[in-house]
C-alpha positions in Angstrom: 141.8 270.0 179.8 143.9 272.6 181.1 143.2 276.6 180.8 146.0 279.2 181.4 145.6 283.1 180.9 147.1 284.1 177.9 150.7 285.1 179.9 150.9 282.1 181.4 150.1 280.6 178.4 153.0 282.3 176.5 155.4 281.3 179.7 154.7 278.0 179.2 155.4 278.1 175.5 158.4 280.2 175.9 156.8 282.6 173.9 156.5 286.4 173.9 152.8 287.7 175.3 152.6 289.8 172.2 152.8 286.7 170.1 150.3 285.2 171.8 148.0 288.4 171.2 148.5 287.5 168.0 147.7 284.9 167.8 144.5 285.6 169.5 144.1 288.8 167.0 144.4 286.2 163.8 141.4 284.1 165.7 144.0 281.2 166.3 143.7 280.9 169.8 140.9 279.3 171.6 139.8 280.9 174.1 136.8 280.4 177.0 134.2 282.5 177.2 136.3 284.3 180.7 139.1 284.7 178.4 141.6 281.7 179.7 143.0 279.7 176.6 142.1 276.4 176.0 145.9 274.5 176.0 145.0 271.3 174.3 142.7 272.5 171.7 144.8 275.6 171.1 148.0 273.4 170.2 145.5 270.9 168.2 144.4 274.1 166.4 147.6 275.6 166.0 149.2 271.8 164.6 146.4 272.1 162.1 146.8 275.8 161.0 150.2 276.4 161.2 152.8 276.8 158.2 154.6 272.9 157.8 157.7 274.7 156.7 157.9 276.2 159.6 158.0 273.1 161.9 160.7 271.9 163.4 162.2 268.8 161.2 162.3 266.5 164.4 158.0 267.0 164.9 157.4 266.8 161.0 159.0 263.1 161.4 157.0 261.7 164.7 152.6 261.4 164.7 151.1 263.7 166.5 151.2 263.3 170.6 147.8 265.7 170.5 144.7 263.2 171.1 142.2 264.1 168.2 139.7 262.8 170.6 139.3 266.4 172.0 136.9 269.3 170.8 137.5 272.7 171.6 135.5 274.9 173.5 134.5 277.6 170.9 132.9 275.8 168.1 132.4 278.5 165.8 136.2 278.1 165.7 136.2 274.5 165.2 139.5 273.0 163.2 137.9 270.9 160.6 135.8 274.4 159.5 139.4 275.9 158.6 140.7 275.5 155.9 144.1 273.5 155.9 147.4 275.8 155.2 148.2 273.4 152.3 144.8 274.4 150.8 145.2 277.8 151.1 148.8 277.4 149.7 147.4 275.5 147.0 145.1 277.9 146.3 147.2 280.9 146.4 149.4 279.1 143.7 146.7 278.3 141.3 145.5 282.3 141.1 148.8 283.4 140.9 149.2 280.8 137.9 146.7 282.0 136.5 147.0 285.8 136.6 150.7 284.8 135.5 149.1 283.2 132.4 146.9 286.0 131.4 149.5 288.3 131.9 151.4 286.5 129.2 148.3 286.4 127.0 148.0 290.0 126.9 151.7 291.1 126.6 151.5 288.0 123.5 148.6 289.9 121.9 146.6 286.5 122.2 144.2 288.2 124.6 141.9 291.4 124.0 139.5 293.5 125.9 136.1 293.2 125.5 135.2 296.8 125.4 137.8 297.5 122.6 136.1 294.3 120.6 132.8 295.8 121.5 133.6 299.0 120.2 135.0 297.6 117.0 132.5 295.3 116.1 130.0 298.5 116.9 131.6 300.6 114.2 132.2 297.9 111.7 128.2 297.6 112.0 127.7 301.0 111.5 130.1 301.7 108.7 128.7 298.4 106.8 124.5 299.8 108.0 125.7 303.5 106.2 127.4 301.9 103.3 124.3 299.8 102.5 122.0 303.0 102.8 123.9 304.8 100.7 123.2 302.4 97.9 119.9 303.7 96.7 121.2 307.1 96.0 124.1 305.4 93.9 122.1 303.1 92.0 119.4 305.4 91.1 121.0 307.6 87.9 122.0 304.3 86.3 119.0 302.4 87.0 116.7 304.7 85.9 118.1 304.4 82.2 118.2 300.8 82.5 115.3 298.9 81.3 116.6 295.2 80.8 115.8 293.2 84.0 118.8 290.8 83.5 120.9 294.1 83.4 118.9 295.8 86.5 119.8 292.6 88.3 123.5 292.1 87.3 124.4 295.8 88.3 122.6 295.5 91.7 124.6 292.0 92.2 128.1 293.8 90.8 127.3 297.1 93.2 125.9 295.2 96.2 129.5 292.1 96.1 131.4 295.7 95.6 130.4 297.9 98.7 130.1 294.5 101.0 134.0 293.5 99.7 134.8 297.0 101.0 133.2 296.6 103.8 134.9 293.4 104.1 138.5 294.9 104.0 137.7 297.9 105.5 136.4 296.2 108.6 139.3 294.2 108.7 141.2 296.0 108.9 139.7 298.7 111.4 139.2 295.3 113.6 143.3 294.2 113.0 144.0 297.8 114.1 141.4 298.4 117.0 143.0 295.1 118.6 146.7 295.8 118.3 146.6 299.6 119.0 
């Protein structure tokens, strides 16, 4: 196990010191608790989380030289509790395909909101609650003269199919337009 500080660790990489406070920013570095950085499980970690498009194609073609054999010295920051780039990638793809998906929905008019359904199906039940109450005060003149019970019954039936097919339509299309406004 070697353990540099973190400029000689960016001389011997040939990279910048700021990169490698970076690195040590994005938790990517592995670091002892005096602040040296752990070389081999730092490159182990690294081989794990970096970006495979970034790779050189000559060390995306030969197995890994890095023994798997050793375990870094932070454990909270232990490589198999990361989750891989591809994963992430996948991930990031999926959700992406998604919102892409809903987006279309919506602009297609295949998706609504809920509040705007809510609200529709609120009034409908209203409008269809008043137009059922106001029945009584309808029916009464006529019924009062009536004194036939098949007649009584056939003009409730006739009133009561008449106000629910308005209802009907009415609600329709109230709901068409509360959708596609």
């Amino acid at each position: 196990m070697t353990f540099l500080s973190r400029t000689a660790y960016a001389k011997s990489k040939g990279w910048s010191r700021q990169y490698v406070g970076k690195l040590a920013q994005n938790g990517r570095l592995i670091e002892t608790a005096d602040g040296l950085v752990d070389v081999d499980a730092t490159e182990q970690f690294l081989g794990i989380t970096s970006d495979p498009s970034r790779r050189p194609a000559s060390t995306l073609a030969q197995p890994s030289s890095i023994s798997r054999a050793t375990e870094p010295v932070n454990p909270a920051e232990s490589p198999s509790t990361v989750v891989g780039y591809q994963q992430s990638k996948a991930r990031l793809a999926l959700a992406q395909a998604r919102l892409a998906e809903t987006t279309l929905l919506e602009t297609n008019k295949s998706l609504v909101e809920v509040a705007v359904v809510d609200a529709a199906a609120f009034a409908a039940g209203r409008m269809l609650r008043d137009l059922i109450l106001s029945l009584p005060t309808q029916l009464a003149p006529e019924l009062s003269g009536m004194s036939d019970p098949w007649e009584i019954e056939k003009y409730l039936v006739a009133s009561l199919r008449r106000v629910l097919d308005d209802a009907a339509s009415m609600t329709a299309a109230d709901f068409d337009n509360a959708i596609h406004s």
